[in-house]
C-alpha positions, 0 to 999 in steps of 0.5 A: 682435527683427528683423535677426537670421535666425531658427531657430524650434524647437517643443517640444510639450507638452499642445498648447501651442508656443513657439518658441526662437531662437538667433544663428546664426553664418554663412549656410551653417549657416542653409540647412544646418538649412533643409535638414535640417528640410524633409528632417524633414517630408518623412520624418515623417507628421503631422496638422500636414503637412495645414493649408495655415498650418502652426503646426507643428513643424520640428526644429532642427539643431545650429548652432556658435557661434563663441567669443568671440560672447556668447549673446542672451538666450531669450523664450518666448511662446504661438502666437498661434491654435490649430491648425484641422482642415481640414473634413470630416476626421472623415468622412474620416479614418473613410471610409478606416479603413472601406474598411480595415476592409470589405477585412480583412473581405472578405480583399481588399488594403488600399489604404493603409499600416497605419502611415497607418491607425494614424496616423489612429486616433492623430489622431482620438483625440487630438482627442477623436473616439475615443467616435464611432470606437468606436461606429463600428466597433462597427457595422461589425463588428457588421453583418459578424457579422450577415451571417455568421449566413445560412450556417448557418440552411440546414436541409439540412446535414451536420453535419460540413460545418456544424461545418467552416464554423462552424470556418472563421467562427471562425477568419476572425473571429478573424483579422479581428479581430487585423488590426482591433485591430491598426489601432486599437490606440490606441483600444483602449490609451487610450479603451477603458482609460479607460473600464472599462465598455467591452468591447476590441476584442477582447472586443467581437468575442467579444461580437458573435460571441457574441450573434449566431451562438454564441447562436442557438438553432439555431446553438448546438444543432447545434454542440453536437449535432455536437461530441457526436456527434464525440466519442461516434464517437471513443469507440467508435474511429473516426478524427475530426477532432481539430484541429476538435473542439479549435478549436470547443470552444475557441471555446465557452471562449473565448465562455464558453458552454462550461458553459452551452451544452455541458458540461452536455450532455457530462457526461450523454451521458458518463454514459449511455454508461458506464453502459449498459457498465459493466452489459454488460461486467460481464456479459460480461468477468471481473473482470481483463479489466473492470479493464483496460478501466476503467483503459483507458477513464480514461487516454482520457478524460485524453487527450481532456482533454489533446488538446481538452476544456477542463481544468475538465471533468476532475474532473467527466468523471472523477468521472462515468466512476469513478461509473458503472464502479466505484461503481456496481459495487464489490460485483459486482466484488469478489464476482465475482472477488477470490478468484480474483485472490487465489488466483493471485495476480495481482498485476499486477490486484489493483494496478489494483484497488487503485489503481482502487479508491483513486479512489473513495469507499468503494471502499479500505473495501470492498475491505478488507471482502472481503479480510478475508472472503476471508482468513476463508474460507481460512484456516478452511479450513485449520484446521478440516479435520482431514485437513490437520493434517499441513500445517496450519503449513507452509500457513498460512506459505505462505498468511501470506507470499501475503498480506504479498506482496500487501499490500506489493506491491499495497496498497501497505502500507496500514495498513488492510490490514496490521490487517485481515489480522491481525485476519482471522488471529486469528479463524480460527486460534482456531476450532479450540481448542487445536489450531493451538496443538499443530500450531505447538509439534510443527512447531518441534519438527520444525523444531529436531530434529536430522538437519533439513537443509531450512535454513541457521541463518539460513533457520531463523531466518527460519522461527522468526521467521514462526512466532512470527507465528502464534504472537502470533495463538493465544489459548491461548499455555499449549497451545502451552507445554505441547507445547513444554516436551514436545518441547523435554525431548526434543530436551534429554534425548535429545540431538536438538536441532539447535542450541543456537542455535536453541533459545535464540533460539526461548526469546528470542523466546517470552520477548519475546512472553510475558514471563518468567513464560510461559518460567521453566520452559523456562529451568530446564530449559536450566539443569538441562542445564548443572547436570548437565554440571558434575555429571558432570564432578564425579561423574568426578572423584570416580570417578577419585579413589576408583578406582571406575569399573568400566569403566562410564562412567555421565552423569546428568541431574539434572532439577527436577520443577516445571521438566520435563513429569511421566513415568510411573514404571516399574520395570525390572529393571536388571543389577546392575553398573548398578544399583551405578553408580546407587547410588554415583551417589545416595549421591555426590549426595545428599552434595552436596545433602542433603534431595533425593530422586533418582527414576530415569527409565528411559523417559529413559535410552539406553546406548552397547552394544559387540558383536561380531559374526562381521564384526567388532566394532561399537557399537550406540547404543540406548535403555535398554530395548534395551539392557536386551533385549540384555544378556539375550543374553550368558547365552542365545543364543534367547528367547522374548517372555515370558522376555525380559518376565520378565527385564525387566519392561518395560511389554509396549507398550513391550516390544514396540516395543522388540523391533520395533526390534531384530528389524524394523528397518533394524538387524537384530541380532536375528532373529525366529521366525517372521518378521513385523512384529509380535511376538506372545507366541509369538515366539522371539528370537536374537541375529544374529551374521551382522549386517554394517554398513558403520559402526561405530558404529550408531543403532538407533532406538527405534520410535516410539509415536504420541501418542495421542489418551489423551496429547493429552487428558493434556496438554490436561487438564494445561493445563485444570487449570492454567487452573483455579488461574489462574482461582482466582489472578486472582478471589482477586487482584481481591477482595483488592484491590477487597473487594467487587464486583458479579458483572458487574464481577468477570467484566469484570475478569477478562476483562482480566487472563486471556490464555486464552480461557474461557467465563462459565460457567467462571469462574461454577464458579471462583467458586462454588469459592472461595465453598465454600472460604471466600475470599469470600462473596456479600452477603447484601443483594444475591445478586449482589455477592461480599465478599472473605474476608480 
């Protein structure tokens, strides 16, 4: 293959060469490539640039071809020997990654190029002298890191000076070992990968620097010591050295000694210093100022674990500081001063103490164990102290609206909350029987009676639906049925109801709670009102049809006994135009609804009077017994007490009273002899023609008789008998259907089906009853099961 020029072109693979020739077309593309592949070498820094017989690679350039030269065909063959290494290069080649190596350990200048330094890294490691470089360096680094250990053995030392040159050594030897590994980085990307039981050169560092200095007993005490002691001086407020806590704490993470060397330590100083504060500012600070230091104290902490303490500490740190402020302290803190953060209430700290609480275990349990007690405490308060009976209602919705505020607002609706101030609320409110149940039915009556001017329809709404909450909490639902039912017939018959809205809304409401049995008889009487408007307008037509009216315009309120409260029956001598107007009223009835008796409420009746006075002519707005009184007083111009009592024959209370109303009050249209507030039995009465008003239609109001402690223990008795015959209703209910059942069992029963509270002994006398009366028997076999009688 001679006399051709040649252009030998090496492609190098696995250390395999071949040569590719070529025909060149002329002589000056033969120097121009010459040329280009000298100007290659010269540029490119390789092992083959050392051998004086270099096999090496030389790049070919690009070389035309005439058209029309046909192309020599290519043969492909192995360089005849292996390239050689020239002697001592190992040794060599190591001197001079020493020296680099020695001057970035010493901070000192780098004689050669890193570029080179890398090279020759590359070099040794591909002809399989990577093993002995890793060894190498390995005990160049090492005896560094040995030599460093001297400055921290010297028993004088500041801590500070000892933590800040142990700081330094960190950061040198980190720096150095960047520059190292950045030198070697062949090494450590193929040898040290190749082997997996070989640390990197990086972790190879960390190892030495751990070994020899980090876990040098005298070394590692100091370093923790000064850490803590950095710290606890940064707890208590004095300024350190934030960025020098961090990196030596750092380098602890990072030579994974951090749990082992100094967390272990941390947590239990932590734990001595809140537990040596939480005992002292619990004496010393209230219950909101000890709160605010806790939170204060957490949200440190979360910052020193933000700024420098490494994340794993944080549940363990937390856990310590919430164990020794709060844990170890619930009851304290509760006992101490739950109740005045409730009687505020002061929100802004029951939300911390709700949300400190939160954090720990039991602490939400507990805090709803004191504020159910709490709840207790004052609400019994309220209810049992008879004085307060005026003001009972209104303070238990004032106190029932602090508490819901409190709950939505501070705890956070907690469902645990919400049942244990309802439960809290039931206990207390039934400590008193019968009582609050009276109270809640007159403060409605009071709230739905007309001339109340304290509220718009819809305030009044939201009032009704606030006192049926306290309603839901009485266990005797009858004793407040049975005010109701008085106050309502009242507000009905005398017209004084506010609004017909109300009412109906308050009977919905009661009927949705209780179902209809519990409001049947309030619904016959709104019923019995609509009746009697229809009957009177038929009573008028009737009137106007037989020509009968007399000049006396009589309405009538035809009311179903078993529907309104029972009122005594009391006989007063009525004038006969009236007492003719009730007969025809009674014949014209009871020929509409044949087998009824008709029986005359006149406590119930109230008169439309027209006077005249010397200022002119006024209509007076009474009751029937005043007007009764001032009938008398078109016959005869003075009467004494006991003429006006025979004429009547009202009840002498009620006379009186009536006489007060007329004599005493506001309305003046009789005078009195002698003056006085009381009427005595030697009173003499005038009619008072000098009465002047500037209205001229005018109420005299009838002088109230308070309900005395006879008519409470009346209505209370009336709603004991009822319970006696539901007793009686629901034993007789359960035999009918169970035929024979044990004493215990019977007792159960009724316990379920009874929505009034009664005491065994009670049901034990109903039983007795109705064994007596023959509804059932006990078994004559076992004394203590009963057999129903059919």
């Amino acid at each position: 293959m001679s006399g051709l020029p040649k252009t030998p072109v090496l492609v190098e693979e696995g250390g395999n060469q071949c040569r590719k020739r070529s025909q060149v077309s002329n002589e000056q593309s033969s120097k121009r490539a010459k040329l280009d592949e000298m100007n290659v070498n010269e540029k490119k820094s390789n092992f083959s640039l050392l051998t004086p017989n270099s096999n090496g690679a030389i790049k070919m350039s690009a070389t035309t071809i005439k058209p029309g030269v046909t192309t020599k065909k290519l043969v492909i063959k192995n360089f005849k020997s292996k390239p050689n290494l020239p002697e001592n290069y190992q040794e060599t080649t190591w001197s001079k990654l020493r020296e680099a190596v020695i001057a970035i350990q010493t901070s000192k200048a780098i004689a050669y190029s890193l570029e080179e330094l890398y090279q020759a890294v590359e070099n040794m490691c591909s002809h399989k002298m990577a093993s002995q470089l890793y060894v190498n360096l390995t005990n160049l680094v090492e005896a560094h890191v040995k030599a460093n250990i001297e400055q921290f053995l010297s028993e004088s030392m500041d801590r500070q000076v000892f933590l800040k040159r142990m700081d330094d050594c960190w950061r040198a030897h980190c720096r150095q070992m960047i520059m190292i590994r950045s030198i070697f980085l062949y090494l450590d990307r193929t040898y040290v990968l190749q082997n997996p039981s070989i640390h990197s050169i990086w972790d190879m560092g960390l190892d030495l620097f751990r070994h020899h200095i980090a876990m040098n007993t005298l070394v590692q005490t100091r370093t923790v010591d000064g850490l803590l002691l950095l710290i606890e001086k940064e707890r208590g407020g004095d300024a350190v050295d934030i960025s020098l806590l961090k990196s030596l704490l750092r380098m602890l993470s990072d030579l994974q000694i951090y749990q082992d060397a100094f967390e272990h330590k941390f947590l239990q100083a932590t734990e001595r210093l809140y537990a040596a504060e939480g005992q002292r500012l619990m004496r010393e600070l209230s219950v909101a100022q000890y709160l605010a230091h806790v939170e204060k104290r957490l949200k440190e902490e979360n910052e020193r674990l933000l700024h420098y303490l490494d994340p794993s500490t944080k549940w363990q740190l937390i856990h310590t500081i919430e164990r020794q402020l709060l844990s170890e302290h619930l009851s304290g803190i509760l006992t101490k001063g739950l109740e005045a953060l409730m009687d505020g209430p002061r929100l802004s700290d029951l939300t911390t103490l709700y949300n400190l609480f939160s954090k720990v275990k039991d602490g939400l349990n507990e805090l709803c164990n004191h504020f159910n007690a709490y709840i207790k405490k004052k609400g019994r308060t309220i209810v049992i102290e008879p004085e307060r009976d005026k003001t009972m209602v209104s303070e238990l919705l004032e106190f029932k609206e602090r508490l819901d505020h409190v709950v939505s607002s501070c705890f956070q609706r907690n469902s645990k909350f919400v049942y244990s101030m309802r439960e809290a609320f039931e206990y207390f409110i039934n400590q008193r029987q019968n009582k609050p149940a009276e109270l809640i039915a007159k403060f409605v009556d009071l709230k739905l009676r007309a001339g109340n001017k304290e509220a718009t329809e819809e305030e009044l709404e939201r009032l009704l639906d606030k006192i049926m909450v306290l309603f839901r909490f009485i266990h005797g639902k009858d004793v407040f049925e049975a005010f109701y039912k008085k106050d309502l017939a009242k507000r009905l018959l005398v017209g004084k109801s506010a609004s017909v809205d109300a009412e109906k809304s308050m009977l919905s409401k009661l009927k949705q709670e209780c179902g209809g049995g519990f409001t049947c008889k309030l619904e016959g009487m709104f019923k019995d009102m609509e009746l009697s408007k229809d009957i009177n307008i038929t009573y008028k037509q009737h009137l106007a049809a037989s020509q009968e009216s007399g000049g006396l315009e009589l309405s009538v309120y035809i009311l179903t006994m078993g529907f309104w409260p029972t009122y005594p029956a009391g006989e007063v001598r009525l004038p006969a135009e009236l007492t003719r107007h009730q007969d025809h009223f009674a014949k014209f009835y009871l020929a509409k609804h044949s087998g009824r008796k008709l029986q005359w409420q006149a406590t119930l009746g109230h008169c439309v009077l027209r006077a005249h006075f010397a200022q002119g002519n006024k209509e007076l707005q009474v009751s029937l017994f005043q007007a009764l009184v001032l009938l008398l007083f078109n016959d005869g111009d003075n009467l004494s007490f006991e003429d006006i009592k025979t004429a009547t024959n009202i009840e002498e209370g009620e006379l009186r009273r009536t006489l007060q109303s007329l004599a005493c009050g506001k309305a003046r249209v009789l005078s009195k002899a002698p003056r006085g507030r009381e009427v005595h039995d030697a009173d003499h009465f005038a009619f008072n023609n000098d009465f002047t008003n500037k209205l001229f239609r005018i109420k005299i109001n009838q002088i109230q008789m308070k309900e005395t402690s006879e008519e409470q223990k009346a209505t209370e008795e009336r709603v004991f008998q009822d319970r006696q015959y539901q007793i009686d209703a629901a034993i007789v209910r359960v035999m009918k259907m169970r035929k024979a059942l044990s004493h215990n069992l019977l007792i159960s029963e009724l316990y379920n089906q009874l929505k009034f509270p009664v005491k065994p002994a009670d049901l034990k006398k109903r039983i007795e009853s109705l064994i007596d009366r023959d509804y059932m028997e006990r078994d004559k076999d076992n004394p203590n099961q009963y057999n129903y009688v059919a």
